[in-house]
NUTI-968960 format. One line per 10 residues: number of its first residue (from 1); for each residue x, y negated, z of N, C-alpha, C, O. Coordinates in steps of 0.1 Angstrom, whole numbers, plus 5000, padded with zeros to 4 digits. Example, Ala and Ser with C-alpha at 12.3 -4.5 7.8 and 13.67 -1.06 7.14 Angstrom:
<nodes>
1 = 5132,5057,5078,5123,5045,5078,5132,5033,5078,5142,5033,5085  5128,5022,5071,5137,5011,5071,5129,5000,5079,5134,4989,5080
</nodes>
This chain:
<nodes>
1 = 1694,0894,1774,1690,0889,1761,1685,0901,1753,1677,0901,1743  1690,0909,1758,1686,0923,1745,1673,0926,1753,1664,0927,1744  1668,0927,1763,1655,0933,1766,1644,0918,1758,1632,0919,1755  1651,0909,1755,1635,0899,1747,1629,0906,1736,1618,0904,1733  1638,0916,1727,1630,0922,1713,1632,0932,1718,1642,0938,1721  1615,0934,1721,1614,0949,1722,1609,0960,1710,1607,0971,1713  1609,0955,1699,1610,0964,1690,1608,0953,1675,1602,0942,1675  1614,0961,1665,1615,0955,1656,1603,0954,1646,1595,0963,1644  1601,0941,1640,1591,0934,1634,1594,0938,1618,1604,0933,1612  1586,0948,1613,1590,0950,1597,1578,0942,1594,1570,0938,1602
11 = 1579,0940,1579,1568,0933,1574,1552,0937,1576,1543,0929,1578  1549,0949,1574,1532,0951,1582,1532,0947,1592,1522,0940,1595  1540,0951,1603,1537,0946,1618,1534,0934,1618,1522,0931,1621  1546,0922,1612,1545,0909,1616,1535,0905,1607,1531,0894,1609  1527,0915,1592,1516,0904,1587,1501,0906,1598,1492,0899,1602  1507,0924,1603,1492,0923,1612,1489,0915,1623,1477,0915,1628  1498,0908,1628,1499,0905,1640,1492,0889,1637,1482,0884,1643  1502,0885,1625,1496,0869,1625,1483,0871,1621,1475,0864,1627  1476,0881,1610,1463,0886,1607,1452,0888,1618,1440,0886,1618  1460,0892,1628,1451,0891,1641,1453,0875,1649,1443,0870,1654
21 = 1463,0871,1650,1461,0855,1658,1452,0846,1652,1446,0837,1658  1450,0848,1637,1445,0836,1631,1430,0843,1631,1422,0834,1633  1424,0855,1630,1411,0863,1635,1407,0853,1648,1399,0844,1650  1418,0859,1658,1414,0853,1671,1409,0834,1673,1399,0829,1678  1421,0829,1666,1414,0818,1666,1402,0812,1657,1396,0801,1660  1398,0821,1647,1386,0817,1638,1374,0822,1652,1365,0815,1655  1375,0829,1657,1366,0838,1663,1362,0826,1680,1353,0824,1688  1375,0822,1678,1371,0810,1690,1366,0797,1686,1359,0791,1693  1370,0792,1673,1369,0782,1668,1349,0782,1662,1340,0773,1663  1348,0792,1657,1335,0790,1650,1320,0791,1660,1309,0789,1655
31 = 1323,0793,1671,1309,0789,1680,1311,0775,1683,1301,0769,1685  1326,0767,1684,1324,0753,1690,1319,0747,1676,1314,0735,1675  1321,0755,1664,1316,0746,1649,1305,0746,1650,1300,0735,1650  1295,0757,1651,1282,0761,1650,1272,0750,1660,1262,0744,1658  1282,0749,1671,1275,0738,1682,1275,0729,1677,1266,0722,1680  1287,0723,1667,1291,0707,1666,1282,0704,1654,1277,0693,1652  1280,0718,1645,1270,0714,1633,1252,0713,1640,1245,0705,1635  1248,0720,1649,1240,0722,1653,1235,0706,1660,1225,0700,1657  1242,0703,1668,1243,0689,1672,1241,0681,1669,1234,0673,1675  1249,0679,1648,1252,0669,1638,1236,0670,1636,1230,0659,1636
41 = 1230,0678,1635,1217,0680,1625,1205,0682,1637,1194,0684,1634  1210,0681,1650,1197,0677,1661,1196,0661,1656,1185,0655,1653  1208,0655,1655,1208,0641,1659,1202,0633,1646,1196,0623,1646  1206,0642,1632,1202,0636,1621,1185,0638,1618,1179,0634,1608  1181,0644,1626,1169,0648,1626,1156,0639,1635,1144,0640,1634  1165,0630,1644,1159,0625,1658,1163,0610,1651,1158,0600,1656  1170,0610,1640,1174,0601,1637,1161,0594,1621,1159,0583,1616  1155,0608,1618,1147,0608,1608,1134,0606,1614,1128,0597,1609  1128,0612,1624,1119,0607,1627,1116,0595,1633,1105,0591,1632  1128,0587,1638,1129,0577,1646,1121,0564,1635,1113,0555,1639
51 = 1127,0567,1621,1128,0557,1611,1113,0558,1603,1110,0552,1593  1105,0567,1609,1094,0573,1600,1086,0566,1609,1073,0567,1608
</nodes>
């Protein structure tokens, strides 16, 4: 049990750390946005000429 913490968490460590997980997930999250908005505005677009 004592080898699970391997070293101790003062408060910079543990703000950098979540600072970096939530980085990481913006960083994965915003190309599937960019596609999903990219998509929203193919379709609204296909959807404008259709009616014209």
């Amino acid at each position: 049990m004592g080898l699970a913490v391997c070293y101790d968490h003062g408060g910079i460590d543990l703000a950098w750390s979540i600072f970096l997980c939530i980085t990481a997930v913006f960083m994965l999250m915003a190309p599937l946005a960019v596609a999903r908005l990219s998509a929203i505005s193919r379709a609204d677009s296909v959807g404008q000429l259709q009616t014209a």
